[in-house]
C-alpha positions in Angstrom: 0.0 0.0 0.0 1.1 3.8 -0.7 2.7 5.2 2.2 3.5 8.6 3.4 5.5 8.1 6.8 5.1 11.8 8.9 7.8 12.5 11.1 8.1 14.9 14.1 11.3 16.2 13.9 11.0 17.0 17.9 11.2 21.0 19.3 14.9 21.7 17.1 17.8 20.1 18.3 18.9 16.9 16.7 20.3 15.3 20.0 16.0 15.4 21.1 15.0 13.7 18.0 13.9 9.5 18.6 15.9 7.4 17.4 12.8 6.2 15.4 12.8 9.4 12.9 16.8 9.6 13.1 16.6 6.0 11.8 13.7 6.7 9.4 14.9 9.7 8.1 18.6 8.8 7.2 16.7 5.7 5.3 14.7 7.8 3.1 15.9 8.3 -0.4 13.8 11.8 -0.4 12.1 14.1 2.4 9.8 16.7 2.2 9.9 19.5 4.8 7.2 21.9 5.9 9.8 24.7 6.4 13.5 24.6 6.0 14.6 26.5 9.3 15.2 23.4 11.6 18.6 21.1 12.1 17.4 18.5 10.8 17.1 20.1 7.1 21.2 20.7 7.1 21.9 17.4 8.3 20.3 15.7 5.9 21.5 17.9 3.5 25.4 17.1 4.7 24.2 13.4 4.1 23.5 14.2 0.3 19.5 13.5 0.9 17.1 14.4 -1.9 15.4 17.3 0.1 12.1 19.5 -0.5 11.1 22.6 1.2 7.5 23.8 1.2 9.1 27.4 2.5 8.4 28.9 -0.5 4.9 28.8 -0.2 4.5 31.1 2.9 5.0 33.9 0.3 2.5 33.5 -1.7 -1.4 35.0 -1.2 -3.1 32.4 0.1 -7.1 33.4 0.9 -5.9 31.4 4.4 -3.5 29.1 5.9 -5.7 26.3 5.2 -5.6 26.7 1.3 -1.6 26.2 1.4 -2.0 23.8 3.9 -4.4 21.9 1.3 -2.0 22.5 -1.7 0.6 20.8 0.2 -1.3 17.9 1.4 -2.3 17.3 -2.3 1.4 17.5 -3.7 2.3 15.2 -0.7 -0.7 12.8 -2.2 0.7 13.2 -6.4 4.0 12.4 -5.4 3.3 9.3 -3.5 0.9 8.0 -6.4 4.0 8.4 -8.5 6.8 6.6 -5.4 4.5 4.9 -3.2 6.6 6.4 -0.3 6.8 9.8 0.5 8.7 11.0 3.7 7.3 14.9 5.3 9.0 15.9 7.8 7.7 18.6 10.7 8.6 20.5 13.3 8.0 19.3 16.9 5.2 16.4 17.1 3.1 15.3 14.6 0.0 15.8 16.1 0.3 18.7 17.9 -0.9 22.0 16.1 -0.2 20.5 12.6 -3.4 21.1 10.4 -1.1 19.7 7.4 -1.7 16.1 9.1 -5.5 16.3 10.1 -5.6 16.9 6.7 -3.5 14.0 5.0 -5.5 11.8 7.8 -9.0 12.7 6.6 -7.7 12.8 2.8 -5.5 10.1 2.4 -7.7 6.7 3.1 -9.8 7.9 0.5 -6.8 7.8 -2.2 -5.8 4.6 -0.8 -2.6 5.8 1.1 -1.7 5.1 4.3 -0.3 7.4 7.0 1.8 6.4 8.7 3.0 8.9 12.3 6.6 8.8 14.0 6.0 11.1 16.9 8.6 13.3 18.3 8.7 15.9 21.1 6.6 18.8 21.0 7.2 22.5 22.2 4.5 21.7 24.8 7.1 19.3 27.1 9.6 22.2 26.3 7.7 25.0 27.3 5.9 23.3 30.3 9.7 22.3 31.4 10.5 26.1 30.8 8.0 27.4 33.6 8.4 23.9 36.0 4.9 23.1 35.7 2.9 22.0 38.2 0.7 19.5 37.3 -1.7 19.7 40.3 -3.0 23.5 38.5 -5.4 22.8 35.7 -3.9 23.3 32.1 -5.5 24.7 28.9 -3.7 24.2 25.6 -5.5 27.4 23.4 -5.0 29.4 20.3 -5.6 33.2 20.1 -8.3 33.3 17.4 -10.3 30.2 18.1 -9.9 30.0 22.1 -9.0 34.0 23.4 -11.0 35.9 21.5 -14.0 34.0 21.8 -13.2 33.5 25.7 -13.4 29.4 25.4 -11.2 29.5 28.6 -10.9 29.2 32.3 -8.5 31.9 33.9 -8.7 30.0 37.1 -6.3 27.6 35.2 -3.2 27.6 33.3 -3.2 28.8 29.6 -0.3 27.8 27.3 -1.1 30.1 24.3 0.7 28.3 21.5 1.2 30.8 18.5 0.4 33.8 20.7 0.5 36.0 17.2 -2.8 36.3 15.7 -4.6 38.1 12.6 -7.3 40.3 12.2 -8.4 39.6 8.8 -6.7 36.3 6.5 -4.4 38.9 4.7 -2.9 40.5 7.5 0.1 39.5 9.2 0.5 38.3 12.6 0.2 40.8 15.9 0.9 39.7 19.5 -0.9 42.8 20.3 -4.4 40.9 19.5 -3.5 38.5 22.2 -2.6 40.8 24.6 -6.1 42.8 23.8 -7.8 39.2 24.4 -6.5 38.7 27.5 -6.5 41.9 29.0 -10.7 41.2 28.9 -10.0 38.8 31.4 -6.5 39.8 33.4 -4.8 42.7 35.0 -2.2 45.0 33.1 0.1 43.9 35.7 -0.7 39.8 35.7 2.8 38.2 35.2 2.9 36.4 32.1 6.1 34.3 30.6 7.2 34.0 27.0 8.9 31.2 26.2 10.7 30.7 22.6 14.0 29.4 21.0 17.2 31.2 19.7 16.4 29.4 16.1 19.4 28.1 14.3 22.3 26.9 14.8 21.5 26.4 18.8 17.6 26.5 19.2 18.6 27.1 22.3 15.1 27.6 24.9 14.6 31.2 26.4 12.0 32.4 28.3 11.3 35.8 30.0 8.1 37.0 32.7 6.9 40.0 31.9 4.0 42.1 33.1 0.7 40.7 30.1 0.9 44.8 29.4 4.3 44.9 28.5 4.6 41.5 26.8 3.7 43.0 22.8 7.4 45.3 24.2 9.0 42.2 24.7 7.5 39.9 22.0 9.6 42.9 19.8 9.9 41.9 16.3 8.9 38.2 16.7 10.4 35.0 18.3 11.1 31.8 17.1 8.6 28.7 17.5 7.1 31.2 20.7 4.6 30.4 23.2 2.8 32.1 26.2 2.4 30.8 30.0 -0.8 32.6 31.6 -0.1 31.6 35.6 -4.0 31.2 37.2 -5.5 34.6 38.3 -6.0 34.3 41.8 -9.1 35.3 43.2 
């Protein structure tokens, strides 16, 4: 049966990929990557892999994110009717905030092709590590648009905001100020928020700063790599 074989590439580093996608990966004769910027793209390339990079596509003027998300999925789907194995490769985990997979999932059995997950560490472990979670404090995984500005959350509990930059309208570009706007309906200028990201290549080192929620768009600056946001509980 046609295969494509999605592998998490884990949260940057090589040494915090499985062995499972290191051995996967270095056996693939070609790999397609959602975006270019991770180790894991210049290893392979030092190997002499066959390599493709979807990164040009986040240029182009897409009416959303889920039309280029679809245009990949079906490229994904023509070239493995033409190899019967395809390799895509993805930041972090697999099933964690990757509409490209939901996608392949719901599309794929229907053009006979089987997917196939290797899971790898995602940013959740990393940021969660970042702030020494407590697990005895509820948790809510959100997004900005779908969860905070529709207020589907509990600020008696923990928010990680993955993606904390948001749009107003499908053509505009990402603002943390939106997020911060969002919140502020529900928390106090001064409530201590942390932002967690990664230095991006060659280290991806993880950083992470707590700042007040009104100074964090000040501190987001110009953008972060791969960033999320803790939300501590508001105390009553």
């Amino acid at each position: 049966m046609a295969t494509i074989t999605v592998v998490g590439l884990g949260p940057g580093p090589l040494s915090q990929m499985t062995q499972e996608a290191e051995q996967h990966l270095r056996g693939a004769a070609k790999v397609f990557f959602r975006a270019s910027t991770y180790p894991a793209y210049d290893w392979l390339h030092g190997l002499g892999k066959s390599l493709v990079s979807f990164d040009g596509l986040y240029s182009m003027p897409w009416p959303d994110a889920t039309a280029m998300y679809e245009f990949m999925v079906t490229a994904l789907l023509r070239e493995v009717s033409l190899r019967d194995e395809v390799t895509f490769a993805l930041p972090g985990s697999p099933l964690v905030l990757e509409d490209t997979v939901q996608i392949l999932k719901a599309r794929g059995p229907a053009a006979g092709v089987d997917i196939r997950i290797i899971h790898g560490l995602s940013f959740v472990e990393i940021a969660l590590a970042a702030v020494d979670f407590d697990f005895k404090v509820p948790l809510q995984v959100v997004l900005p648009r779908l969860h905070l500005q529709n207020g589907l959350f509990d600020s008696r509990g923990a928010l990680l905001v993955c993606q904390p930059q948001a749009t107003g309208q499908p053509t505009e570009a990402a603002r943390i100020d939106l997020t911060v706007d969002w919140l502020q309906r529900r928390y106090p200028a001064d409530h201590p928020v942390v932002l967690i990201w990664t230095s991006g290549l060659p280290t991806y080192k993880t950083e992470h700063a707590t700042v007040p929620l009104a100074e964090l768009a000040r501190a987001y600056g110009d953008g972060k790599y791969y960033a999320s946001l803790f939300v501590p509980p508001l105390v009553a």
